[in-house]
C-alpha positions, 0 to 999 in steps of 0.5 A: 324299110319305108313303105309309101303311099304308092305300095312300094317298099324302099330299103335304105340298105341293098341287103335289107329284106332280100327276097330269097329265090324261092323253088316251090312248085307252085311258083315254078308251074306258075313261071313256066306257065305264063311270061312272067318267065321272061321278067325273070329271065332279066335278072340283073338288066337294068330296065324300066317300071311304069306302075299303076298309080303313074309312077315309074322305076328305072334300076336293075332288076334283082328278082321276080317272083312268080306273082310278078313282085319286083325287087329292084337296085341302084333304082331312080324312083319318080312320082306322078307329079315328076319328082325324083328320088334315088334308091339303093332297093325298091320293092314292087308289088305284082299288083302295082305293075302296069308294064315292064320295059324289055331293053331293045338288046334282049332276045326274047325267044332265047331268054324264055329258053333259058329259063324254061332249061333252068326251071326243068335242070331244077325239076330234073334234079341229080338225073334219072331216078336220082335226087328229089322227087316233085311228084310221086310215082304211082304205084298201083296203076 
């Protein structure tokens, strides 16, 4: 894996380094707390990334971390100065990210929905009193 002087990783390899879809809490309260939810909800669209040192990244999204971490695939990387460069996998800081493009062919209301739903199916794992519990009931009121 290459790391440039712009902050990003590239992987000459798509499976080099994928980030596993993480469950904690703490990244499921910050998702559903703010509109990074929407940025995961784009999973698998092909959109654009413009970053803070002028650059820009266009390929489709992989995954998106609640800290807005950008894993991106089959992406065209140009620099500031207009140079081009295609990679297979592109890492990208949630502090590097100026703004993320939105394709005009997505719903934003609904995709927000969908992810709130997965997050809670999540949480609510194996129904009623069933499965894994996040948070502790009280036993002495």
């Amino acid at each position: 894996m290459n790391q440039n002087l712009w902050g990003v990783a590239a992987a000459d390899s798509p499976r080099c380094g994928r980030m596993a879809v993480s469950h904690s809490v703490k990244e499921r309260t910050i998702s559903e707390n703010s509109l990074i939810i929407l940025l995961q909800g784009l999973q698998g669209q092909v959109t654009t990334v413009d970053l803070r040192d002028e650059s820009v990244a266009r390929g489709r999204i992989d995954n998106v971390d609640a800290f807005m971490n950008i894993r991106l695939a089959s992406v065209t990387y140009t620099d500031r100065w207009g140079h081009q460069v295609e990679l297979d996998d592109l890492f990208v800081t949630g502090r590097n990210v100026r703004y993320v493009h939105i394709p005009d062919d997505v719903n934003i209301t609904a995709t927000i929905e969908q992810q709130l739903q997965a997050i809670h199916r999540v949480r609510n794992f194996g129904g009623k009193g069933q499965g894994r519990r996040e948070f502790p009931s009280k036993k002495y009121k």
